[in-house]
C-alpha positions in Angstrom: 209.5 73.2 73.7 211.4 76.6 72.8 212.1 78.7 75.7 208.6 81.2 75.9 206.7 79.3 73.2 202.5 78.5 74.1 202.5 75.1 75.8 200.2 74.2 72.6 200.0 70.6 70.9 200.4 72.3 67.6 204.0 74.2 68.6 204.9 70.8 70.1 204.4 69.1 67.1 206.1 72.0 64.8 209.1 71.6 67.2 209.0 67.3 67.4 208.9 67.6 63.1 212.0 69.6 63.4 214.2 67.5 65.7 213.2 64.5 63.7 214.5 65.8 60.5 217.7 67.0 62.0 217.6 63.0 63.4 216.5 61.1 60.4 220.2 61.0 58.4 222.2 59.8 61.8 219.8 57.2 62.3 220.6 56.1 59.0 223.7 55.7 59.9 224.4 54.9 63.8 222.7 53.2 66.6 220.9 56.1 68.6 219.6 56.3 71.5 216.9 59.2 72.4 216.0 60.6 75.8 214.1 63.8 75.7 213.1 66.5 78.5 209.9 67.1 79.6 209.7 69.8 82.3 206.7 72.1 80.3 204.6 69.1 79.6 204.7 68.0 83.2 204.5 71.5 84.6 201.1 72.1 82.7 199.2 68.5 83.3 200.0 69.4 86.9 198.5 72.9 86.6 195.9 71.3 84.9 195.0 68.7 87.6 195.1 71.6 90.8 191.6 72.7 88.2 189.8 70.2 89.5 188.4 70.2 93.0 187.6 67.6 95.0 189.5 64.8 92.4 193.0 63.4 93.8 196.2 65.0 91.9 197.9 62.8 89.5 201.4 62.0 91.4 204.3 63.1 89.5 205.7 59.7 88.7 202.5 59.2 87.0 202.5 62.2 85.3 206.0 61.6 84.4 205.0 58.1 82.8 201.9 59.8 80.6 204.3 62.7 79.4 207.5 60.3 78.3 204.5 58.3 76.0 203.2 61.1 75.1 206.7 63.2 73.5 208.0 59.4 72.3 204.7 58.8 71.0 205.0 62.0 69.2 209.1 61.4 67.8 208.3 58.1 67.1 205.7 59.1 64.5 207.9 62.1 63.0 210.9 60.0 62.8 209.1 56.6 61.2 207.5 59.3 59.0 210.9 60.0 57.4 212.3 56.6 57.9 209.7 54.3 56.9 210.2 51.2 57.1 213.8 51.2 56.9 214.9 52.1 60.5 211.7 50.7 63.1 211.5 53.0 65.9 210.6 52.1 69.8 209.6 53.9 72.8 210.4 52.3 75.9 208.6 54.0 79.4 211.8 53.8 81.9 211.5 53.4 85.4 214.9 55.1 86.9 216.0 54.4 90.6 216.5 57.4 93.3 217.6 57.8 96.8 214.6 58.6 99.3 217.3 60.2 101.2 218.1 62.4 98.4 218.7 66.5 99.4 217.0 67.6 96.7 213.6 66.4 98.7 214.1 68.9 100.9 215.9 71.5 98.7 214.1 71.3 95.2 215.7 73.1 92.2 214.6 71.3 88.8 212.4 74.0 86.9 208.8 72.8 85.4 206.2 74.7 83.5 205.4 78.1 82.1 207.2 81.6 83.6 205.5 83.9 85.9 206.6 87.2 86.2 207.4 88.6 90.5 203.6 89.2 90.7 202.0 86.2 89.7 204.2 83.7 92.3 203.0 85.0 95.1 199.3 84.1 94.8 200.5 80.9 93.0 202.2 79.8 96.5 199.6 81.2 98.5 197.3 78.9 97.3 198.7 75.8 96.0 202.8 75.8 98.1 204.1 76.0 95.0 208.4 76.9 95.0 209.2 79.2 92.8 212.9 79.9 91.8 213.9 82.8 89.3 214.9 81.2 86.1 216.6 83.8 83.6 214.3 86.9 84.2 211.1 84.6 85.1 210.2 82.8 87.3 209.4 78.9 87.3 207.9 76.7 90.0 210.8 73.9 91.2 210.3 70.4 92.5 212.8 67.8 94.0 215.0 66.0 91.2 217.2 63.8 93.1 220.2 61.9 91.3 219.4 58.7 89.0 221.0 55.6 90.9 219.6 53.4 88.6 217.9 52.3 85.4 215.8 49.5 85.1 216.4 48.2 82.9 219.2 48.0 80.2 218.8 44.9 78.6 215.5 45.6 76.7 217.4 48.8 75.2 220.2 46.3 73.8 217.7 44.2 72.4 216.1 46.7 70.4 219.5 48.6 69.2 220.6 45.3 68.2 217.8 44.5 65.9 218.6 47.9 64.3 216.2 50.0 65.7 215.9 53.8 67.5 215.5 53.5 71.1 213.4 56.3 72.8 213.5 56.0 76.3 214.6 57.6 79.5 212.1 60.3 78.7 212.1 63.2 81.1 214.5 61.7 82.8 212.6 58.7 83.2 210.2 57.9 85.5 211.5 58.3 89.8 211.0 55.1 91.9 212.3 54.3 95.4 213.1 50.9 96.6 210.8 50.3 99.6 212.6 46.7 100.7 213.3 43.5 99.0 213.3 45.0 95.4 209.8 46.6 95.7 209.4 49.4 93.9 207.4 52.9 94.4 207.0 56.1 92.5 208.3 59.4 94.1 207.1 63.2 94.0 209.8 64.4 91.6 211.4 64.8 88.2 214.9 63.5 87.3 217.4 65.7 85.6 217.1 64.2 82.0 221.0 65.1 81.4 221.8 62.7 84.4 220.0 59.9 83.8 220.9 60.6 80.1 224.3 60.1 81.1 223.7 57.1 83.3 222.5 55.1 80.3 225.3 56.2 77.8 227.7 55.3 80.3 225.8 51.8 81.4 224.8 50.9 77.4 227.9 52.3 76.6 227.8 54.9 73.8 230.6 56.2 71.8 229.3 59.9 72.1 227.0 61.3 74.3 225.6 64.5 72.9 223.0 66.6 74.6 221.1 68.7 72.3 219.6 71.8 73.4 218.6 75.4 71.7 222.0 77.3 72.1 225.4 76.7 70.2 227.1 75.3 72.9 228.5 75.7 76.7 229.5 79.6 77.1 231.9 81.7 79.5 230.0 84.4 81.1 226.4 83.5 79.2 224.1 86.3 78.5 226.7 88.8 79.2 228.8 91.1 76.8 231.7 88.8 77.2 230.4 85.6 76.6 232.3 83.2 74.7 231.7 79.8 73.5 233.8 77.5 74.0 234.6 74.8 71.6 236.3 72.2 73.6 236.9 71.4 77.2 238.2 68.9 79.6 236.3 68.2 82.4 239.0 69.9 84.4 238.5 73.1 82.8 235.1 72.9 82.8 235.1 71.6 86.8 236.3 74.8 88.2 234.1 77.3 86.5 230.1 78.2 87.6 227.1 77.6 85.9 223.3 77.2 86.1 222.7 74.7 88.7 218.9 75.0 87.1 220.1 74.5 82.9 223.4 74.6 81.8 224.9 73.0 85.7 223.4 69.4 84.9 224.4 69.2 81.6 228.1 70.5 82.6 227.7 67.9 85.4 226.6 64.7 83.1 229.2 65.4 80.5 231.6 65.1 83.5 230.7 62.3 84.5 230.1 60.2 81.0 233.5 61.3 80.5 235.1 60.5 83.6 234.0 57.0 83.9 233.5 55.9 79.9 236.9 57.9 78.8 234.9 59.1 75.7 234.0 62.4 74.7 230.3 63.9 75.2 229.3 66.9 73.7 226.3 70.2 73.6 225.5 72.2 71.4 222.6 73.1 69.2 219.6 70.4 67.5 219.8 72.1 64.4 223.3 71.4 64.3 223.8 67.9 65.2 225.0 66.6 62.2 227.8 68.8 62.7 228.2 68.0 66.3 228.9 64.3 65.5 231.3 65.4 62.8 233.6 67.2 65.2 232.5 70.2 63.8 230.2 72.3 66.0 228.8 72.4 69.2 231.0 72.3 72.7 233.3 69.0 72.6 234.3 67.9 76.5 237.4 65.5 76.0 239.4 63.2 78.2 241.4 65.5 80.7 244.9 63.5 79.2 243.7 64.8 75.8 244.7 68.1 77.4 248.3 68.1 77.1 247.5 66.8 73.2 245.8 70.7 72.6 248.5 72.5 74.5 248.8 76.1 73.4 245.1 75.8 71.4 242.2 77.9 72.0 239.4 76.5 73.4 237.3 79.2 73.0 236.0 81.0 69.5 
């Protein structure tokens, strides 16, 4: 979903027919892995469940589950559409591991559903306790999205990329469970970052790149400001000491870290429409190895 769009099946579908036709060539031609966000779909079915009275609210792992088939269920159509029956295409519901000690339980910051405007929040948390944080120039209710720990599992993923298929999985970040003792699991109130866990499964798969695709060219100095630049290549150095979004562009800054860091291969954001570009080094903001540094000395990293 674009950024002020109707949460509308029709404008879902527009966008899902979109991304697949930016996807269909590189899945022609690499193995690809696809995790997907989720935050307005699981926003509105809970808004939609506070309707009805007297009927016990879907938990959020659940309602994570039913939205991750429902967007795969949706790319998996577009993209088969296009590819036939060339490339087969899977969607795979992903339990992801977090920490019931985790701070964001009691400090929640991942954004979900519509905006409100200053007015509407306040009867929205007087009568359902919603948090609300300001998001841009709107406001958006939060909940807890603690750090993925782990994916279970990996091997069912291999599987499929191995018999040449597209892997859709890890959707919205994948769906939170807590280990209760002696490897039982339990769904959790929350929503993982899908740029962290995205990055925990290209690092644990691995992948060669790890791009996250989003609606803006790429990672920018002083965003929505008269100054802002974008910045065409980074080290996670460079990028480490500079602020951003803790509620968009901070996870995404944070994952590429990380993938980085551990996997020594680059990662990269920037823009759907351009991915094609991206992967040919030609768009889109590249975060390198910090020793690849001293390799750009003197260069521009910004345009």
């Amino acid at each position: 979903m674009k950024r002020g769009e109707p949460l509308s099946i029709s404008a879902q579908w527009k966008n899902v027919r979109t991304a697949a036709q930016s996807l269909a060539p590189l899945a022609r031609e690499h193995q690809i892995i696809l995790t997907h966000g989720n935050g307005p779909q699981v926003g509105l079915l809970a808004m939609q469940a506070e309707a009805f009275e007297g009927v016990e609210r879907y938990p959020f792992d659940v309602m994570g589950a039913a939205t991750e088939g429902m967007i795969g269920y949706m790319l998996e159509q577009e993209l088969g559409n296009l590819l036939g029956y060339d490339v087969p295409v899977a969607t795979i519901l992903t339990r992801v591991e977090v920490s019931a000690q985790d701070p964001e339980f009691s400090d929640p910051s991942k954004f979900i559903g519509p905006t409100f405007n200053q007015a509407e929040i306040a009867a929205l948390h007087e009568t359902h306790g919603w948090i609300f944080r300001q998001d841009g120039r709107m406001w958006r209710r939060v909940i807890a999205s603690p750090q993925p720990r782990r994916i279970l599992w990996h091997r069912p993923i291999r599987w499929l990329l191995e018999k040449g298929a597209v892997v859709i999985c890890a959707g919205g970040g994948g769906i939170p469970v807590v280990d209760t003792g002696d490897n039982i699991m339990e769904g959790v109130e929350a929503v993982i970052d899908k740029d962290r866990a995205s990055s925990l499964l290209a690092t644990h798969v691995p992948a060669d790149l790890f791009i996250m695709a989003t609606d803006v060219s790429g990672v920018y100095e002083a965003y929505d400001t008269p100054a802002q630049c974008l910045l065409r290549k980074a080290t996670p150095q460079q990028l480490g000491s500079q602020a951003f979004s803790k509620g968009s562009m901070g996870p995404k800054i944070e994952a590429a870290i990380n993938f980085v860091r551990k996997t020594g291969k680059c990662a990269a954001i920037g823009s759907l429409s351009e991915i094609s570009q991206i992967v040919a080094g030609e768009a889109g903001t590249w975060i390198v190895p910090d020793e690849m540094a001293s390799m750009d000395a003197g260069a521009d990293l910004s345009a």
